[in-house]
N, C-alpha and C positions, 0 to 999 in steps of 0.2 A: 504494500500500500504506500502507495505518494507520502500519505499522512501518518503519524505515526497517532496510535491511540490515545496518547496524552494529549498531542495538539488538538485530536478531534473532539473530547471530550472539554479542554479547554475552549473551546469556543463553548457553550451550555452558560446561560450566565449574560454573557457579551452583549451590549447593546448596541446594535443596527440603527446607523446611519444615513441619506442619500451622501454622492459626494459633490452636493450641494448644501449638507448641516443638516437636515430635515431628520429629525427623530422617526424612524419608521415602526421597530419595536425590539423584541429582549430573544434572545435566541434560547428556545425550551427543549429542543431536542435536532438530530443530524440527520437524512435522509442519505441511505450509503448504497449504492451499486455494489454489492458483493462480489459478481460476476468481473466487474473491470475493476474493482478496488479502489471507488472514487466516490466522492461525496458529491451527490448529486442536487442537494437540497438543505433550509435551514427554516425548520420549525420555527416560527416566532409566536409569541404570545406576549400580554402587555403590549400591544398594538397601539401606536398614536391614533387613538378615536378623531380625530380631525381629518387626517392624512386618511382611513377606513369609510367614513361616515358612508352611511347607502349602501355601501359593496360587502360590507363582513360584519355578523352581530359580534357585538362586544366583548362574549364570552368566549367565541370562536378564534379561532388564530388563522394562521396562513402560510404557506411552505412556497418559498420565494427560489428558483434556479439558481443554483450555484456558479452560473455562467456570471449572472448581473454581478456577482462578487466582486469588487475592484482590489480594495485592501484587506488586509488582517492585520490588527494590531491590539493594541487596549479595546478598540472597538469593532469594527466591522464596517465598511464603505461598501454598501452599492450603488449600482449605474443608476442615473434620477430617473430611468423610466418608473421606478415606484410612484413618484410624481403623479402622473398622467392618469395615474388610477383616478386621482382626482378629480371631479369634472369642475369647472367654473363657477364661482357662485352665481346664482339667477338676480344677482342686484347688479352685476357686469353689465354694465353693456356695452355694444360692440360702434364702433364709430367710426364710418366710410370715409 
């Protein structure tokens, strides 16, 4: 495995970033590929309710691709498409 068991279980804990600052949420558990020996996914839970709101109930979590992954460090940085989950507020409006 790429990753050794400590680093993978070190990330559990870790809170998720865009790498734009935007708090996304708290990493609860690893989605792992046993077959190629690659971590494919990152449970989160404690979900920034703002960044969710409409798309995921509260209680629920969400398993984000380990592709978006950018950094590992104290925290976790992924790609801003988390961002885009978000839709626009309806008091926007849009100006030709």
């Amino acid at each position: 495995m790429s990753e050794s068991v400590d680093e993978i279980t070190a990330l559990v804990g870790r809170e998720v970033y865009s790498n734009n600052g935007v708090f996304v949420g708290e990493i609860e558990d690893v989605r792992l590929n046993l077959d190629q020996q690659s971590v494919t996914g990152l449970a989160l839970g404690e979900l920034n309710s703002e960044l969710f709101a409409g798309t995921v109930q509260p209680e629920n979590g969400v398993i984000l691709p380990y592709r978006w992954v950018r950094a590992v460090g104290d925290v976790v940085l992924v790609n801003d498409i988390i961002e885009r989950l978000k839709e626009p507020d309806e008091t926007e409006e849009v100006v030709a």
